[in-house]
Each structure stands twice: as structure tokens, then as C-alpha cells.
N, C-alpha and C positions, 0 to 999 in steps of 0.2 A: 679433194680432201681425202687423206689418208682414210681407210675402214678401219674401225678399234676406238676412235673415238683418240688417237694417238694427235700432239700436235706436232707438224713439220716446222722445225726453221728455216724459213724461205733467207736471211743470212748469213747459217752455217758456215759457208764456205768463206764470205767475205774477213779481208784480213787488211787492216789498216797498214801504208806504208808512211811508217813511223821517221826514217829520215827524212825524205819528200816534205812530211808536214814539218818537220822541226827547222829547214830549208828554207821554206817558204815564209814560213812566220818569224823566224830570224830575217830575213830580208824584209818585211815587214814594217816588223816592228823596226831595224835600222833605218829604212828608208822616212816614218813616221816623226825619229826622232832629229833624221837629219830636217825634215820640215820644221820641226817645231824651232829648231833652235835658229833657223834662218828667217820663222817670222819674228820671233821674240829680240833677235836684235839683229835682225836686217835695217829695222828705221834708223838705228845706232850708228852704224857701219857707212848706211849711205851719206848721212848727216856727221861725220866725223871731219872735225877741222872747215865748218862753217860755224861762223858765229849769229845767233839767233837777233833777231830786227829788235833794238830795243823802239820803247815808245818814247818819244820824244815830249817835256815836259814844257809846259810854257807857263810865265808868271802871268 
């Protein structure tokens, strides 16, 4: 500890790299959104131009 009673920023020096993160979390976030849209209608896509089993009626 500093004598005076003074306090040190032991961070001072640290300096965020602001492309890097804006990089990253743009990749991200795209990468997120290309999941979401491939779970939300991947069951669509694979089931496209099947016809679903109807039940069959009996009197």
C-alpha cells in the first residue's frame, strides 16, 4: 500500500479493446440468431410436402 493514505488503481493502465468485443458479440449474436431460426422452423422445412396420417373413421 501506497504511504499518505493515497489509493492506487491497481486497473489504471487496463484499456478495453472495443473492436474485438464488438467482433465477437456480433458473431454472436448472428450465430444465435441463425440457431434460433433453424429450430423454430427446421420441423417445417423437414416435414414439407409430407402429408400428415389422417385417422381413419369407422361407423
Amino acid at each position: 500500500m501506497p504511504s499518505g493514505g493515497a489509493i492506487q488503481d491497481i486497473d489504471a493502465d487496463f484499456v478495453y479493446d472495443y473492436e474485438t468485443l464488438r467482433i465477437g458479440g456480433l458473431t454472436l449474436a448472428g450465430i444465435m440468431v441463425l440457431m434460433s431460426v433453424f429450430l423454430l422452423f427446421g420441423n417445417k422445412i423437414r416435414n414439407c410436402g409430407k402429408s400428415k396420417a389422417k385417422p381413419v373413421e369407422e361407423d
